[in-house]
C-alpha positions as CSV (number, residue, x, y, z in Angstrom):
1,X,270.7,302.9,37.6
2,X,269.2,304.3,34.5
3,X,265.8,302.8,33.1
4,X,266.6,301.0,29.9
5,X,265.5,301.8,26.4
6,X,261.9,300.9,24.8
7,X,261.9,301.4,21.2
8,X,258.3,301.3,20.1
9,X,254.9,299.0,21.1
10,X,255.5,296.0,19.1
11,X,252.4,294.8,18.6
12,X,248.6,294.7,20.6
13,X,246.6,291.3,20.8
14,X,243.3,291.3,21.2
15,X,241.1,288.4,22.2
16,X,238.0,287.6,20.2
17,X,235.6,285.9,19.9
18,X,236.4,284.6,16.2
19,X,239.5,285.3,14.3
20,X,238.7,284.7,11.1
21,X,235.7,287.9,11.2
22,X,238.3,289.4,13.0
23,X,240.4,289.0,10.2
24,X,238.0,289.8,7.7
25,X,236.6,293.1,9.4
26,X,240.6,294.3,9.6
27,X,241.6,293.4,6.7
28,X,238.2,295.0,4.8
29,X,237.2,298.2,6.8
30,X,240.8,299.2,8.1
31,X,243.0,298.6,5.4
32,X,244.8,295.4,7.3
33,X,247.3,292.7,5.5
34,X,247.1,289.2,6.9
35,X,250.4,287.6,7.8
36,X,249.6,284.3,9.2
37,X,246.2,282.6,10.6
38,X,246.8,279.4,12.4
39,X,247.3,277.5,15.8
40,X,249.6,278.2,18.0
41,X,250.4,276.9,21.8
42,X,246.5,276.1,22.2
43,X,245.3,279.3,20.6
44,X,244.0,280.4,17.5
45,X,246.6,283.2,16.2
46,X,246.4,285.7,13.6
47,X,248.8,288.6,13.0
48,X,247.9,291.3,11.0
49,X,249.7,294.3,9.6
50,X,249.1,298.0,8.1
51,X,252.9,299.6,7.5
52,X,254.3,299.5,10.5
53,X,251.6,299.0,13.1
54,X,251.0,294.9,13.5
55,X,247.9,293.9,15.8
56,X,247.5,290.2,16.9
57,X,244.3,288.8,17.5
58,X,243.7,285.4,20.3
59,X,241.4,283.1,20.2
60,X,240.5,280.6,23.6
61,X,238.5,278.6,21.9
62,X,236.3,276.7,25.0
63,X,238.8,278.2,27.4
64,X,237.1,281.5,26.2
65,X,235.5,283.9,29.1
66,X,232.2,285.0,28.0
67,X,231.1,288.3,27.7
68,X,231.5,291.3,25.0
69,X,234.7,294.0,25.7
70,X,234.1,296.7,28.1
71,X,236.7,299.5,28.4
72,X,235.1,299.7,32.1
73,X,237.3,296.5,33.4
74,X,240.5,296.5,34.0
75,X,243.0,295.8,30.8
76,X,242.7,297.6,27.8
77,X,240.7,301.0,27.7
78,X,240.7,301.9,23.8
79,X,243.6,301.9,20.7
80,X,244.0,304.9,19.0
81,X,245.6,305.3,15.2
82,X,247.1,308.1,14.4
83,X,246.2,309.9,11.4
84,X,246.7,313.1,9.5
85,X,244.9,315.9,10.2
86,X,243.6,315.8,6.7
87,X,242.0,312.0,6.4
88,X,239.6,311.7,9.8
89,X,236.7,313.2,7.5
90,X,237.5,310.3,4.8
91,X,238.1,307.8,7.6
92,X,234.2,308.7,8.6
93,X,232.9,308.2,5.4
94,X,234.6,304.9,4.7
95,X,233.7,304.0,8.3
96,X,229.8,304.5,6.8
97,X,230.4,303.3,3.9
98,X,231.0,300.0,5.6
99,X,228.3,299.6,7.9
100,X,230.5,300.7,11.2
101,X,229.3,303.4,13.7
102,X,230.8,306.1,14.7
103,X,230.8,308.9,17.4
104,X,231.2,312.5,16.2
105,X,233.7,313.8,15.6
106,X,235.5,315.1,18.6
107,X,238.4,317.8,19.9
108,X,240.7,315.5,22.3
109,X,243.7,316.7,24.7
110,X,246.0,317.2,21.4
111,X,243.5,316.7,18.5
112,X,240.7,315.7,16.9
113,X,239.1,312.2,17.8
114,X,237.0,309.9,15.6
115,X,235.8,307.0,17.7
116,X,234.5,303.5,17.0
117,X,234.2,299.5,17.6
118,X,235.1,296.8,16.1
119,X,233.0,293.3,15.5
120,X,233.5,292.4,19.5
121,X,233.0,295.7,20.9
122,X,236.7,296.6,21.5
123,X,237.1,299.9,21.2
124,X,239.0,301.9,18.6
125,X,239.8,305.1,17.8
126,X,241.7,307.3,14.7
127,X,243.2,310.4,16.4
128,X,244.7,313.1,14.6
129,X,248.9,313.9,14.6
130,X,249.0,317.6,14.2
């Protein structure tokens, strides 16, 4: 029996600590267009979108663990955009522009690497398609 087909990730979700900076920090330093904000099932739901790549973003409210992200438990390591060859330079300077830091710049496995965080630690990445 053959493995059916997967088509593409349809969208990440990322728990946080507050949606609405969430929101704000997308939406301002990446580029992000909010679809909806609001409460859903006994969370706090937003999904967000930038062409084709939607991220969602949960929040537990008091059923909430404490703690900042680490990449060092088990779940989610990092996210990586791809981007042109051409723009990680200008995605460093609006990344300073707006107060976020950066790691050098970086040669990965199959380009070049420009890595950051976002307002709860989660780490991020823009990683070059050449």
């Amino acid at each position: 029996m053959s493995t059916p087909a997967i088509s593409s990730i349809h969208h990440v979700t990322f728990t946080v600590s507050d949606v609405s900076a969430s929101i704000a920090w997308y939406r301002d330093v990446l580029g992000f267009t909010e679809e909806f904000h609001r409460q859903h099932n006994g969370l706090e739901k937003a999904r967000l979108y930038r062409g084709d790549i939607m991220v969602t973003f949960a929040g537990h409210g008091d059923k909430a663990e404490p703690g900042r992200f680490s990449e060092r438990r088990v779940g989610l390591d990092h996210l990586s955009f791809g981007v042109d060859a051409d723009a990680i330079e200008a995605w460093a300077d609006h990344l300073e522009a707006n107060g976020v830091t950066w790691s050098p710049i970086v040669d990965g496995i199959s380009g070049r690497v420009l890595s950051f965080r976002d307002p709860d630690n989660i780490a991020l990445e823009f990683y070059t398609i050449d």
